[in-house]
VOLOKE-471000 format. One line per field, with one value per residue (C-alpha): residue number from 1; residue in three letters; chain; x, y, z. Coordinates in pm, 1 decimal. Example, Ala and Ser with C-alpha at 12.3 -4.5 7.8 and 13.67 -1.06 7.14 Angstrom:
i = (1, 2)
aa = (Ala, Ser)
ch = (A, A)
x = (1230.0, 1367.0)
y = (-450.0, -106.0)
z = (780.0, 714.0)
***
This chain:
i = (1, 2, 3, 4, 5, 6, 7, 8, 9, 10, 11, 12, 13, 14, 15, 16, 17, 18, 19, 20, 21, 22, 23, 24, 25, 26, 27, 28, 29, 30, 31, 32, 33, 34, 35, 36, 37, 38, 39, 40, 41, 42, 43, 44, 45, 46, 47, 48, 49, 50, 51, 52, 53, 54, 55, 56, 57, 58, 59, 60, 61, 62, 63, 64, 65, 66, 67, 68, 69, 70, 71, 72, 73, 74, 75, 76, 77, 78, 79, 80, 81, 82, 83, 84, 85, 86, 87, 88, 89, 90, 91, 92, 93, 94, 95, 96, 97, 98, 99, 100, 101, 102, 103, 104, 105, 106, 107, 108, 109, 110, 111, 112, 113, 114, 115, 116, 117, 118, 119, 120, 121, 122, 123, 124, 125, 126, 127, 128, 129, 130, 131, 132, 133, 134, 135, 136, 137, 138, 139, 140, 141, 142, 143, 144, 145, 146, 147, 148, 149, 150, 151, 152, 153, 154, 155, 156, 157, 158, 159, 160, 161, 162, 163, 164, 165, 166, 167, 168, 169, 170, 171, 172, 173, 174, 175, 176, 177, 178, 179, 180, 181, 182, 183, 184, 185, 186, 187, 188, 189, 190, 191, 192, 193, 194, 195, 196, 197, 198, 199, 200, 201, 202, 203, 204, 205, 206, 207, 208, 209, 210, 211, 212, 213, 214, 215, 216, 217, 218, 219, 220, 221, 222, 223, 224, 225, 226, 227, 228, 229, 230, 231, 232, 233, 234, 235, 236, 237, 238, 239, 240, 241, 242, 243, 244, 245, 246, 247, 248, 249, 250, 251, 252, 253, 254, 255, 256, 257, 258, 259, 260, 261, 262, 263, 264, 265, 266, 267, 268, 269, 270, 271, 272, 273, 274, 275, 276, 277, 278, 279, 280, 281, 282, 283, 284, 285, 286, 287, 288, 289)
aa = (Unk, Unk, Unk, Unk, Unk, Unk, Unk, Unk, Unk, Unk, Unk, Unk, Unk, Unk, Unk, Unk, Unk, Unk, Unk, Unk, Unk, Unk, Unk, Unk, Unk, Unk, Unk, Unk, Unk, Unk, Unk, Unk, Unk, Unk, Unk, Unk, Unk, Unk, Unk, Unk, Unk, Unk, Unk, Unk, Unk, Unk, Unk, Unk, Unk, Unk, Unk, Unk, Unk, Unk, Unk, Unk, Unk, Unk, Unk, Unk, Unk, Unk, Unk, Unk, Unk, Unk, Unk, Unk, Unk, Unk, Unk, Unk, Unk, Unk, Unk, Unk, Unk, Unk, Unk, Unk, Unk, Unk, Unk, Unk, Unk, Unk, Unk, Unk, Unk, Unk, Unk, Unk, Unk, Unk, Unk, Unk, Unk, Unk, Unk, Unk, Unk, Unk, Unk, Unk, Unk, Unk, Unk, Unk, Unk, Unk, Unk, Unk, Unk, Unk, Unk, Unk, Unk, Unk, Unk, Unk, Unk, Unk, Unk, Unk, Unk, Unk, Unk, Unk, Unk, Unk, Unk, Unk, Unk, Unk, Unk, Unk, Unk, Unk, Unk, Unk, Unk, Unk, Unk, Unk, Unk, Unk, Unk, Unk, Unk, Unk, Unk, Unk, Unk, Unk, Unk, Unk, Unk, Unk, Unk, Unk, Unk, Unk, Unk, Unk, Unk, Unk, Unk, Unk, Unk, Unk, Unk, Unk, Unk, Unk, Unk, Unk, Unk, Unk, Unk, Unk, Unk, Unk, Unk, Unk, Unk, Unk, Unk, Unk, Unk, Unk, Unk, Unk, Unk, Unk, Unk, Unk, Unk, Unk, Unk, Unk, Unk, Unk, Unk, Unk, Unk, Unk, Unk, Unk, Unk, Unk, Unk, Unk, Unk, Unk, Unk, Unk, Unk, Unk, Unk, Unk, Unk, Unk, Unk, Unk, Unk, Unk, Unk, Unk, Unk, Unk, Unk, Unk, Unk, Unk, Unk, Unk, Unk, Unk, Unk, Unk, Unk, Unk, Unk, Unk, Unk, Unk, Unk, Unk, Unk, Unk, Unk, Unk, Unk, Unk, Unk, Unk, Unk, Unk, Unk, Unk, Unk, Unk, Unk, Unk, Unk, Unk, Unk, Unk, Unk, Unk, Unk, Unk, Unk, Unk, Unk, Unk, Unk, Unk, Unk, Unk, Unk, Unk, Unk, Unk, Unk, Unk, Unk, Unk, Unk)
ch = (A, A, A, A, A, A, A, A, A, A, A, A, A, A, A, A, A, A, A, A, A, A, A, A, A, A, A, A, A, A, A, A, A, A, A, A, A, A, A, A, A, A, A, A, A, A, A, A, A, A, A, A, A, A, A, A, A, A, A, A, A, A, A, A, A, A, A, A, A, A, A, A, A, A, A, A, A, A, A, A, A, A, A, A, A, A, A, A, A, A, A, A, A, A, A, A, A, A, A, A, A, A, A, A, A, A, A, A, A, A, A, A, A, A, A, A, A, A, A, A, A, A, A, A, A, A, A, A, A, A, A, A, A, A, A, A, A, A, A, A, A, A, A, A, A, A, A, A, A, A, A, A, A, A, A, A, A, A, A, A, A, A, A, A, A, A, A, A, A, A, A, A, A, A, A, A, A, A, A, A, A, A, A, A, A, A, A, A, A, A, A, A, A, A, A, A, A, A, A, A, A, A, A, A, A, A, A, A, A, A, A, A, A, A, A, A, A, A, A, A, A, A, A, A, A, A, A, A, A, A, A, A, A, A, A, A, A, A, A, A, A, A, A, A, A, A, A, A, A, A, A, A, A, A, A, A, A, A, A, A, A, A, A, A, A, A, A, A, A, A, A, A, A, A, A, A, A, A, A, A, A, A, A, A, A, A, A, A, A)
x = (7585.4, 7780.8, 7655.6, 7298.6, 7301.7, 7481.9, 7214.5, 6966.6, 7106.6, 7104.0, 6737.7, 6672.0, 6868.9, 6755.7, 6353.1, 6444.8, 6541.6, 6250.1, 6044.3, 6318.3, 6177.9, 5755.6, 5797.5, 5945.9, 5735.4, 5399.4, 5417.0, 5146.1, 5213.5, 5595.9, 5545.9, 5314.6, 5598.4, 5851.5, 5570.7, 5535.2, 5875.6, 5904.7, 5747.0, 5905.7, 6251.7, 6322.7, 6577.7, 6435.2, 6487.4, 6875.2, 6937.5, 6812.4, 7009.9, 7317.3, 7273.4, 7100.5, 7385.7, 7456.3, 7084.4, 7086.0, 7386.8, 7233.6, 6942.3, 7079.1, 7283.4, 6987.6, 6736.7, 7026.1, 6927.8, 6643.1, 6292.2, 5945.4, 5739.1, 5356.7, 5270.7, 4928.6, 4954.6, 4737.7, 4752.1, 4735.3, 4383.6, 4492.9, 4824.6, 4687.7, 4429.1, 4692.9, 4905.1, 4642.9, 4651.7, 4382.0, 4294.6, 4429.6, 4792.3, 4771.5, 4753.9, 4998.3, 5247.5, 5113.4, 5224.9, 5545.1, 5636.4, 5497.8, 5722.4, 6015.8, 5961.2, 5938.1, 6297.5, 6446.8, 6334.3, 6404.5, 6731.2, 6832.9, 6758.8, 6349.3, 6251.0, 5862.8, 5707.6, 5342.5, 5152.3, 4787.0, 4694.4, 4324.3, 4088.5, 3742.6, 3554.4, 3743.5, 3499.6, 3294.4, 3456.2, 3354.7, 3335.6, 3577.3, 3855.1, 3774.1, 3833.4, 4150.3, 4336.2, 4292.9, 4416.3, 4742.4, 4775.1, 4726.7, 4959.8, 5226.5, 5141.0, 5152.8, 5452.5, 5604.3, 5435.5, 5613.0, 5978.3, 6121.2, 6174.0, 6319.4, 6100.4, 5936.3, 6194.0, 6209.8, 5811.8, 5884.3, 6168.3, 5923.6, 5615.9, 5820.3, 5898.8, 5536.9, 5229.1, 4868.3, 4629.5, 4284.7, 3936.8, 3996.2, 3612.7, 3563.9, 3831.5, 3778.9, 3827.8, 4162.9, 4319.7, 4167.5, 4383.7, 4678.5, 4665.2, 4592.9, 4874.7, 5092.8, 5042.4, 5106.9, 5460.2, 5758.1, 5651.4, 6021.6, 6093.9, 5770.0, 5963.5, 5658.7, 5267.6, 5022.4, 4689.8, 4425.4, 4044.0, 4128.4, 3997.4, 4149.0, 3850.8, 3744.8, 4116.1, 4079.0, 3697.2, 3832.6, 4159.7, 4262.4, 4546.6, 4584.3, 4656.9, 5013.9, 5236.1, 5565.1, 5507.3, 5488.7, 5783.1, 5661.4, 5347.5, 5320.2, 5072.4, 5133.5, 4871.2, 4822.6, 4518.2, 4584.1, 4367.1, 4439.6, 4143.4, 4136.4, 4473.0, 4702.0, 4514.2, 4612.9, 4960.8, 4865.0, 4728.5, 5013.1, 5382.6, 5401.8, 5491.9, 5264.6, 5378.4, 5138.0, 5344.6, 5196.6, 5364.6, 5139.9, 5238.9, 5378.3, 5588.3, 5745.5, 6070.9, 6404.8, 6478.1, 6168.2, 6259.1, 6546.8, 6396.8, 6136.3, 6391.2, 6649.4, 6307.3, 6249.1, 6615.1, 6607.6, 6272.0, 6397.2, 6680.0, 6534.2, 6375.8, 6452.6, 6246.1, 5949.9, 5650.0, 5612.3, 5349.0, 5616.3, 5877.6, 5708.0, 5599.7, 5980.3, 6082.2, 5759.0, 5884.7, 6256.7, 6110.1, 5925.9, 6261.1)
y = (163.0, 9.9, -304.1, -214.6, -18.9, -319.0, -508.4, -322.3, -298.4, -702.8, -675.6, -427.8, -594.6, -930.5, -793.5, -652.1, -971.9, -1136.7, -855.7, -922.9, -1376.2, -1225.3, -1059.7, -1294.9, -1557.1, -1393.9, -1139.7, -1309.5, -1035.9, -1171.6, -1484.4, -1467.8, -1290.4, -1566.4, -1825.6, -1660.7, -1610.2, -1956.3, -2065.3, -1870.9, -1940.0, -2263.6, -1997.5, -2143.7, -2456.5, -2372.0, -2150.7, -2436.3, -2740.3, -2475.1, -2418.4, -2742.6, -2843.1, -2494.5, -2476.2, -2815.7, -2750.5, -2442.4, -2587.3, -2889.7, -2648.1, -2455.1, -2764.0, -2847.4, -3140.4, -3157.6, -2956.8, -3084.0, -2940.8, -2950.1, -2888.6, -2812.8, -2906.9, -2607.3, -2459.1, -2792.3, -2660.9, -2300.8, -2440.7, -2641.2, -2425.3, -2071.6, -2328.8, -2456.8, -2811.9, -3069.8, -3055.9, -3467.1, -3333.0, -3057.2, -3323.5, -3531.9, -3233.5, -3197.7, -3561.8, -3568.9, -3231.1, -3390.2, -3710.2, -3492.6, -3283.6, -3580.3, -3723.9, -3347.5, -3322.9, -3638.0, -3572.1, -3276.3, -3432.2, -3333.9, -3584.0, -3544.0, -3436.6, -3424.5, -3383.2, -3264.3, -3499.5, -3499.2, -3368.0, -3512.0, -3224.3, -3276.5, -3536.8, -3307.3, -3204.4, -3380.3, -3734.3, -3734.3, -3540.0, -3738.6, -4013.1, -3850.6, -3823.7, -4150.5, -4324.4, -4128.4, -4268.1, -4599.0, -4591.7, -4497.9, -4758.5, -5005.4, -4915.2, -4943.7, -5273.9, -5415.2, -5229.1, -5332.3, -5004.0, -4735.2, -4496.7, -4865.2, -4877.0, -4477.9, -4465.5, -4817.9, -4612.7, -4339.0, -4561.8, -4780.6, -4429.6, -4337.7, -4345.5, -4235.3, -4064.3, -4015.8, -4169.2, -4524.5, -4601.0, -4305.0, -4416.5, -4577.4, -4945.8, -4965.6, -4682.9, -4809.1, -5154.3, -4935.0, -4734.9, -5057.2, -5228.4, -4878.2, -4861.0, -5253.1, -5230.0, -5075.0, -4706.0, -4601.6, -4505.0, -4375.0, -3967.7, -3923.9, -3895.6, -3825.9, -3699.1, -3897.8, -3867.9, -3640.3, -3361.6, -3206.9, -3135.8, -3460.8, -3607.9, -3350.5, -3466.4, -3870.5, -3829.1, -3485.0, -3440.3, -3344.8, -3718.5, -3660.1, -3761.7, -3546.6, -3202.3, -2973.2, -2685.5, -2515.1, -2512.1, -2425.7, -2319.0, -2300.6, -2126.4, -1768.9, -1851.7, -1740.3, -2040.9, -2388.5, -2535.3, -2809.6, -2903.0, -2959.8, -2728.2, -2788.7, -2715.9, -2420.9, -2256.2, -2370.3, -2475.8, -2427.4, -2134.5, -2048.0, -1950.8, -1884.0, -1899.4, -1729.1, -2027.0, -2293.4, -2667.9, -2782.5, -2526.6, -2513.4, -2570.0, -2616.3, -2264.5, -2178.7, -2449.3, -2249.3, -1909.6, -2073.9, -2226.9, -1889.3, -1733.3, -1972.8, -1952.2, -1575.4, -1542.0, -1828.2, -1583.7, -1316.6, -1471.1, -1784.8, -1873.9, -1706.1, -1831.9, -1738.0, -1436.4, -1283.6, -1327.2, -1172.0, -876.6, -794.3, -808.1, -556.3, -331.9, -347.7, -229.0, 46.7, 180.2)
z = (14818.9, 14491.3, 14598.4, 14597.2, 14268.8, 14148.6, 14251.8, 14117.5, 13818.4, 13770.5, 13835.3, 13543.0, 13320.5, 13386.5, 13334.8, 12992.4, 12898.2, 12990.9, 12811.5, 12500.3, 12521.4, 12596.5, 12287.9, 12080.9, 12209.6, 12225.5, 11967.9, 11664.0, 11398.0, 11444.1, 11436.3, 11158.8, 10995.8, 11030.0, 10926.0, 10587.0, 10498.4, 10603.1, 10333.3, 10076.3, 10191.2, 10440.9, 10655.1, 10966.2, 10925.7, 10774.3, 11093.4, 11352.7, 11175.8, 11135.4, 11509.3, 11659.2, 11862.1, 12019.5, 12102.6, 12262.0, 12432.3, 12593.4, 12654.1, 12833.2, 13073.3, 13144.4, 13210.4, 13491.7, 13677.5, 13518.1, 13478.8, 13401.6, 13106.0, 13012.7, 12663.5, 12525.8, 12160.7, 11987.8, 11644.5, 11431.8, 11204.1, 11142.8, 10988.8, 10776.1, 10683.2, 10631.3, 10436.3, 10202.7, 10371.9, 10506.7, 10833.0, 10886.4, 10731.6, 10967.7, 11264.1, 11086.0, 11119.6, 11443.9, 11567.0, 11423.9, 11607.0, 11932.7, 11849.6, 11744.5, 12070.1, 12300.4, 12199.1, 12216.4, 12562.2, 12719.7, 12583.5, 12748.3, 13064.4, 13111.9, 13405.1, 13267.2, 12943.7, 12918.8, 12610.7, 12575.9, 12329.4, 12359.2, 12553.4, 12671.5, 12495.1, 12168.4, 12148.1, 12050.6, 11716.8, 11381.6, 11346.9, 11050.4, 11276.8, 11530.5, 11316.6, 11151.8, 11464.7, 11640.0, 11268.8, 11278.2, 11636.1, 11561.8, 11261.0, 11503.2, 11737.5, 11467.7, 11330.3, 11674.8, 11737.9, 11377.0, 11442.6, 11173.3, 10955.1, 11098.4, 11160.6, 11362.5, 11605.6, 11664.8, 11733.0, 11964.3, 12160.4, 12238.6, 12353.6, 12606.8, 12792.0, 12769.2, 13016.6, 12923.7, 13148.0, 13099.5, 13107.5, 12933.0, 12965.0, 12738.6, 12509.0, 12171.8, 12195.3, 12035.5, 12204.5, 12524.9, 12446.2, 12373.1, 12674.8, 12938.2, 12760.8, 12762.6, 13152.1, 13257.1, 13145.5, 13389.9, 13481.6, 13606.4, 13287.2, 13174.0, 13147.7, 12843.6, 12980.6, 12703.4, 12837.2, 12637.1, 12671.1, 12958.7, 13174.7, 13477.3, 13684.9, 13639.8, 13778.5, 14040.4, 14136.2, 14138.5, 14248.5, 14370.8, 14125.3, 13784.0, 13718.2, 13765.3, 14026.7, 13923.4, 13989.3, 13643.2, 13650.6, 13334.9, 13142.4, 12781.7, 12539.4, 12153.5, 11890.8, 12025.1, 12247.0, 12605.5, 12802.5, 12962.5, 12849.5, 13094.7, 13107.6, 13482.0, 13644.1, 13992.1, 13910.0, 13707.5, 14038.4, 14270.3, 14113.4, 13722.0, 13517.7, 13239.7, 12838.8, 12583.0, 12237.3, 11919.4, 11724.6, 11606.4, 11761.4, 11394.9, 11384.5, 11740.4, 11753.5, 12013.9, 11992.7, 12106.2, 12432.1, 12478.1, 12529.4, 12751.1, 12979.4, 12979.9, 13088.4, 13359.9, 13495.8, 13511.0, 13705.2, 13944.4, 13984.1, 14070.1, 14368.9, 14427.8, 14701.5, 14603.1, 14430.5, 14086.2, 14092.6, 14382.3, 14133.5, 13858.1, 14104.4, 14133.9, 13789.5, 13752.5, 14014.7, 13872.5, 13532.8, 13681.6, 13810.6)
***
């Protein structure tokens, strides 16, 4: 009898945490919060350079052996517009967080990281955003391609680890080079994918896959909106557990990848051997009690 009250007690506890991360992660009037302190006092950034190595450390004991992540890279336009900033600076802020990200989670031993970069139907936005986001890209690219400064050899670092997938015939002519030239080199190390010009149905309709050959552990929304918009849809429906984060992409952060992976670890432990909705039906029915 102890045994099963003990039992049930890890259950309970274990769901209130993961009620505690939904919260924190979800909740848009607290994140909003944070974001406008933010910019009256930088306490965010102080607490996560005060605490970067504790995070990391956690982080890197949770991720284990290794985990695979999906990230769909939302919130770049309403940051820039809340903070009074163009819509090309917003994407600039967006890129370096994606860049910044990438490192962080190769680092604590992520075996994939895939970025939704952009999407066949963003070609549907302006031409001037349009053309706003491929120049930041190819600034990067060149800077890699020179490696001489710093910041050169960090962006060239990043791009020999990286793969694109998507529609190259759809691609603009330089990024199509890129992305040919990007995939011809050694893939064994290629632990970055950046979805380019890309749609998942149409991967699915050509190839049966969502483009991917390493199955996706977790997938992750930023920007509040609650919708995959096209993105790894196959594993979506059968493998991969789904976030949506209030936080806007520029201002997503390590501590945020923490919280997502105790998440993940505590609904694995729940039911280890069951597939996620299962899992989530008996940290429901532990609540309930």
């Amino acid at each position: 009898m102890s045994y099963y009250w003990a039992c049930k007690m890890d259950m309970y506890l274990k769901s209130r945490v993961m009620d505690t991360i939904d919260f924190l992660l979800e909740s848009k009037e607290l994140n909003a919060l944070v974001e406008r302190a933010s910019m009256l006092f930088p306490v965010p950034e102080i607490v996560l350079a005060a605490c970067g190595a504790p995070i990391k450390y956690l982080s890197k004991y949770l991720a284990g052996s290794g985990f695979s992540i999906g990230l769909v890279m939302d919130g770049h336009r309403r940051f820039a517009r809340e903070n009074g900033l163009t819509t090309k600076t917003g994407h600039v802020y967006g890129y370096t967080n994606m860049d910044r990200m990438a490192r962080y989670l190769v680092s604590i031993n992520c075996t994939q990281v895939v970025f939704f970069t952009f999407g066949k139907k963003n070609y549907q936005r302006s031409p001037k955003e349009i053309n706003d986001i491929m120049s930041i890209l190819e600034q990067a690219i060149a800077s890699a391609d020179d490696g001489q400064s710093l910041e050169g050899k960090k962006n060239r670092e990043i791009l020999e680890m990286t793969r694109v997938v998507g529609d190259i015939t759809s691609m603009p002519k330089t990024m199509a080079e890129h992305a040919k030239r990007a995939n011809e080199t050694d893939q064994s190390n290629k632990k970055v994918s950046v979805l380019f010009s890309y749609s998942s149905l149409d991967e699915y309709v050509q190839n049966g896959t969502d483009g991917l050959t390493t199955p996706i552990d977790i997938i992750v929304r930023s920007g509040g909106e609650k919708r995959l918009s096209d993105f790894l849809l196959c594993n979506a429906s059968t493998h991969a557990t789904t976030h949506f984060l209030a936080v806007k992409w520029p201002l997503m952060s390590r501590l945020h990848i923490l919280l997502i992976l105790l998440r993940y670890r505590i609904e694995q432990s729940l039911c280890p051997d069951c597939p996620e909705e299962e899992s989530k039906a008996h940290a429901s029915k532990a609540s309930a009690q």
